[in-house]
N, C-alpha and C positions, 0 to 999 in steps of 0.2 A: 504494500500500500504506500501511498504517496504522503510525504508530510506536508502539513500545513505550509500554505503558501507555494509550493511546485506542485506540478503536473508531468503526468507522463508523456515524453516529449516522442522518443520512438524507441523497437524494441529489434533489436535483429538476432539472428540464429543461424551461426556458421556463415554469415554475410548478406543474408538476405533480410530485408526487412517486412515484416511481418504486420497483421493487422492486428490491433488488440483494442477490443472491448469491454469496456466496465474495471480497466485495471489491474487486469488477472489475463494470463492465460495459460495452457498446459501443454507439456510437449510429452507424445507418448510414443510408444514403443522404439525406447534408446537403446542403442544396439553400441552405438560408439561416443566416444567424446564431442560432444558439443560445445560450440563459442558461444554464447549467451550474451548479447551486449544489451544492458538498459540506460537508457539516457531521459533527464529527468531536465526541467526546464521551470522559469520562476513561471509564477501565476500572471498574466498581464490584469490588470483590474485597478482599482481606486479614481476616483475623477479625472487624472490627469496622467494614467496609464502608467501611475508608477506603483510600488507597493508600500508606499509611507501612510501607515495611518495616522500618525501625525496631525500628516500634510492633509489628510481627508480630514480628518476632524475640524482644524483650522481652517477650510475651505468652507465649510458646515457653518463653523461659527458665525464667519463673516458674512456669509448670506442669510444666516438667520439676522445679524447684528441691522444689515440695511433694510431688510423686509420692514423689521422693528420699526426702524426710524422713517421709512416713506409711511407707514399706520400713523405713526404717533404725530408727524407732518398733518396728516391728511387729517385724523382729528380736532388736531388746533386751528385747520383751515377753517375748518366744517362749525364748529364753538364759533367761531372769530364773526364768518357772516352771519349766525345766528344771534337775531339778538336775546336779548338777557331780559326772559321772563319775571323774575325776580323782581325788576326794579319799580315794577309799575304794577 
């Protein structure tokens, strides 16, 4: 099985490259020595196709942080041309 963050990149057998499904696969009736080569490759994923979750979370925040602030704009817009029940 693959660790977290890689994937299975390709798998070959005595040089030929093989297909493999779901992670696993089985080689039967061994008669002789076999090459077995697996080769494993990072994950591509996170916002900006790196693996920094970090960097994702920080990308997160800041987009929550401006969302924020166009709402909280858009409120005091909204208050401002309304007038003030209150006073009368």
């Amino acid at each position: 099985s693959t660790s977290k963050g890689y994937q299975l990149d390709f798998v070959t057998v005595n040089g030929k490259q093989i297909y493999v499904q779901g992670n696993s696969f089985t080689v039967d009736n061994v008669t002789e020595d076999l090459l077995i080569v697996v080769s494993f490759k990072k994950q591509s994923g996170g916002f900006l196709s790196g693996n920094s979750v970090l960097l994702d979370y920080f990308i997160i925040f800041v987009v929550l942080f401006v969302v924020f602030g166009i709402l909280k704009l858009a409120v005091y817009l909204i208050r401002k041309k309304r007038p003030d029940l209150r006073k009368y």
